[in-house]
N, C-alpha and C positions, 0 to 999 in steps of 0.2 A: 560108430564107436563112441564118438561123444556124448550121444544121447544116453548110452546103456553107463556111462561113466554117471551120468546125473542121475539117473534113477538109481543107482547103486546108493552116490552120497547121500540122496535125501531116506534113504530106506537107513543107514547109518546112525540118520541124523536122529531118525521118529525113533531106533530101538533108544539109542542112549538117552532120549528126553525122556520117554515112557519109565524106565531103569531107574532115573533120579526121584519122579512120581510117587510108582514105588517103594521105593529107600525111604523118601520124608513119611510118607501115608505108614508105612512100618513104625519109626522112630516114633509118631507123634505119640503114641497109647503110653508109652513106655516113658514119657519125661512127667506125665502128670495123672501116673498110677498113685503113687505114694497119697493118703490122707493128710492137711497138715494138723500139726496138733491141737488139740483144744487150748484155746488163749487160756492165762492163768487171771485171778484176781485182780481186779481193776482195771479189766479189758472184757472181761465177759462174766457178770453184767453188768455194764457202765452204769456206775451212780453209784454203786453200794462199798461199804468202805467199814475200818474196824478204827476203834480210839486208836491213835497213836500215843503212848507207846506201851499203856496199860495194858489194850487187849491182842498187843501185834501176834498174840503164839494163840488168837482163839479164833483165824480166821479158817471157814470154810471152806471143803473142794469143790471147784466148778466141775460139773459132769455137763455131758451133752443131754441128758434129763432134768436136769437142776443143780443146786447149790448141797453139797452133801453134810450134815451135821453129825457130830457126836463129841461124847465128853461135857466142855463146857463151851465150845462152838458159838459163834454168833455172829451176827449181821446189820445194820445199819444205812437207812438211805435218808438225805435233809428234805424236810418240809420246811414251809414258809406262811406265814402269816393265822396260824392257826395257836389259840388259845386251849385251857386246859375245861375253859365252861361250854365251849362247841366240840370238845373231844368225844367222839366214840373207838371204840376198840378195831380193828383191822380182822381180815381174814386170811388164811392161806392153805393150798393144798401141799400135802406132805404124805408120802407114801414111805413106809408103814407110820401108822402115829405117832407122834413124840410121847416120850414115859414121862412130863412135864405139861401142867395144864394149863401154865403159864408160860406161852410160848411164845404169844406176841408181846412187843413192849414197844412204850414211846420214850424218849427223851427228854428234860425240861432243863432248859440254862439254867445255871443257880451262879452265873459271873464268868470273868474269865476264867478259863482253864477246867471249869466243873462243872458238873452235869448232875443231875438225879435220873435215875431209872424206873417206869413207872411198868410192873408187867399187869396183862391181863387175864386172869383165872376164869377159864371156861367153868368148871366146876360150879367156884361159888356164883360168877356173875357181878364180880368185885375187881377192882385196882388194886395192886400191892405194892408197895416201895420197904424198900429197907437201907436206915442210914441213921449212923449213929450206933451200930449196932442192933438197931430198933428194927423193929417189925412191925407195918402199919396197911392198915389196908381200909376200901372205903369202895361202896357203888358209885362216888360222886369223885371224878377226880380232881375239881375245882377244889373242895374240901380237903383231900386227899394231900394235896401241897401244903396246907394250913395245920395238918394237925403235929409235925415234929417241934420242939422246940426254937428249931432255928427254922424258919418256914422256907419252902422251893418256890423256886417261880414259876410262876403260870404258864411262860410261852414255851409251846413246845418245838423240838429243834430237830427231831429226826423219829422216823419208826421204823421197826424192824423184829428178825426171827431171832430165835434162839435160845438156847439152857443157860439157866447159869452158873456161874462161877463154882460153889457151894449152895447143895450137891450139883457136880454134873448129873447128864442125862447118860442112860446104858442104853437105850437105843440107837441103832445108826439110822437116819431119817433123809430125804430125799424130798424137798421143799422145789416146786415145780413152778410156782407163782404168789405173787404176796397184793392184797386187795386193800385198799385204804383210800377214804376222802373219793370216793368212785371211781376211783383207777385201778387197772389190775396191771401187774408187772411180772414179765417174764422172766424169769430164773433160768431157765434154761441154753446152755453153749454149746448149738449145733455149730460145726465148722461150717463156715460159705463156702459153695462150690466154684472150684478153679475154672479159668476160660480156658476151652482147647483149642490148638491148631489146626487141627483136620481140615476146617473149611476153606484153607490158603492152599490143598494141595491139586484141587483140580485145574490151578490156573493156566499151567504149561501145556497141555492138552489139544486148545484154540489152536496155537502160532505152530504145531508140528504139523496137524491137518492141512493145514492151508496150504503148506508147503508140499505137499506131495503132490497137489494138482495142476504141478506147475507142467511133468512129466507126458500127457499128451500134445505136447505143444509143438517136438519135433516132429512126430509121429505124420502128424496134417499137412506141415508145408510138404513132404517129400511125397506125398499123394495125388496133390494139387497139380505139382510141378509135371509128370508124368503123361497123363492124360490128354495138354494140348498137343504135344509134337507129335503123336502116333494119331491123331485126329487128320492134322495137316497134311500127313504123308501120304492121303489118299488124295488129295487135291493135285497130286501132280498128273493121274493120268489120261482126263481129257486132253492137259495140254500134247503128251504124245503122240493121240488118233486126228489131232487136228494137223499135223506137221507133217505126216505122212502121206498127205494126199495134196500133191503137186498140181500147178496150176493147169488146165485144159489145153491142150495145143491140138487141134484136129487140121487132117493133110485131102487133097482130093486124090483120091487112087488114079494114078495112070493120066493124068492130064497134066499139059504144060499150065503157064499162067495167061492170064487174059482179061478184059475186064467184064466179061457177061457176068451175069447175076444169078443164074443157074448153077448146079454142081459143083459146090464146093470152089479153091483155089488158094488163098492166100491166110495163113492163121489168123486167128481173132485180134486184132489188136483194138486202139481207141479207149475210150475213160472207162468201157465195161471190163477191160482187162483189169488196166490198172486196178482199179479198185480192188479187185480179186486178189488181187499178188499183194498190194499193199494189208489187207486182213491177215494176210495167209502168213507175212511178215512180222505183224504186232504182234497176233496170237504167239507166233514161237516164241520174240521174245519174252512175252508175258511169262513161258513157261520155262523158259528158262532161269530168268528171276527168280521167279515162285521157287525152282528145282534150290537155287544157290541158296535160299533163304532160310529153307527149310533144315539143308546141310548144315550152316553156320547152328542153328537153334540145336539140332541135336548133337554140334559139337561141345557146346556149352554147357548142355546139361551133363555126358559123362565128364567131361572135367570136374 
């Protein structure tokens, strides 16, 4: 009874571990279905940034393809140690084309707080700035700083995409990467993929197994036990064909006693006897022992 109690508990034990298994392995799909959203501006793509607080209403949308432009839209990332007489112009891909041929530009301090803007016209293959009202443009942009009246300065401070101001741009354009000074730079804000928990759910598994094979263990001893007392219970019965057979006493038919040597006369006695009866004694009790021993053993085991 005890035994069919434990194989019950542990069959118990394995459905409700398996059952909880289950249940997690369910839940886990379902807490990191959802996409999180695309980070906004100045999280994806780290670096790039709009004048504050003149250009704050011209800043771009991050897409999981790029930076998205239209209007008078724009963008801005800092360089460092780079002058206006080692300036070349930058590249970038953009699907569909910008309605602006002048779409890259760089930066140049002109003090604190001001800036000039230097754009680059595919077209003519020229530098353009405008300031003052002016309109100035030059293949050379070293030159290019020199020719306003109040002249820009040389170093420049940042480059980047975009239309400008007056007119905007009527295309809506889709800016995938921006190339400059030999570096290319990714535009693009795929969300990072979340970690799941699936792989914590096989671990209960192990320790409910192990436990079930605890369950032939009663099964062997009550097997064991069995076996030697019905072995034993044939060992009792030489000792009863040995007990049966009484010691020899022979008589001489029809004669008194006497001392000749002929014909019988007086029973056997002397150490040949002896001997005889003392075997005939040990054996019984041997078998009597043996008989009690055996009794005691299988009273033991139905108890």
């Amino acid at each position: 009874m005890q035994t069919t109690r434990e194989f019950l508990n542990v069959r118990k034990t394995t459905i409700v571990a398996l059952a909880a298994v289950l249940g997690v392995a369910l839940a886990a799909p379902a807490v990191y279905a959802t996409t999180p959203p695309v980070p906004s501006l100045g999280d994806c793509p780290r670096g790039w940034y709009v004048n504050e607080p003149d250009e704050a209403h011209r800043k771009p949308t991050p897409t999981k393809d790029g930076l998205e432009f239209k209007g008078n839209q724009l963008i801005h990332r800092e360089t460092t140690g780079l002058n206006t007489k080692d300036l070349k112009p930058g590249t970038y891909v953009a699907s569909p084309k910008p309605d602006q041929d002048s779409f890259f530009s760089v930066e140049v301090n002109s003090g604190p707080g001001t800036y000039a803007t230097l754009r680059w016209n595919t077209a003519t293959a020229k530098w353009e700035m405008t300031t003052g009202g002016q309109f100035y443009e030059n293949a050379d942009p070293d030159l290019l700083v020199d020719m306003p009246p109040i002249k820009k300065s040389h170093q420049v401070v940042s480059f980047g995409v975009g239309y400008t101001n007056s007119p905007p741009g009527t295309v809506t354009t889709v800016v995938s990467s921006v190339s400059f000074r030999g570096f290319t730079y990714d535009l693009t804000c795929k969300p990072k993929p979340e970690p799941t928990k699936s792989s914590s759910s096989p671990t209960p598994s192990p320790s409910v197994s192990t436990s079930a094979s605890a369950s032939p263990s009663p099964s062997a001893s009550v097997s064991t036990s069995v076996s030697p007392s019905a072995s034993s219970s044939a060992s009792v019965s030489p000792s009863a064909t040995a007990t049966s057979t009484p010691p020899a006493v022979t008589a001489a038919p029809g004669e008194g006693g006497g001392s000749g040597s002929e014909g019988g006369g007086l029973p056997v006695t002397g150490p040949a006897g002896m001997v005889i009866a003392g075997g005939a004694v040990v054996l019984l009790a041997g078998g009597i022992i043996l008989l009690i021993a055996v009794r005691r053993r299988r009273t033991r085991f139905t108890a």
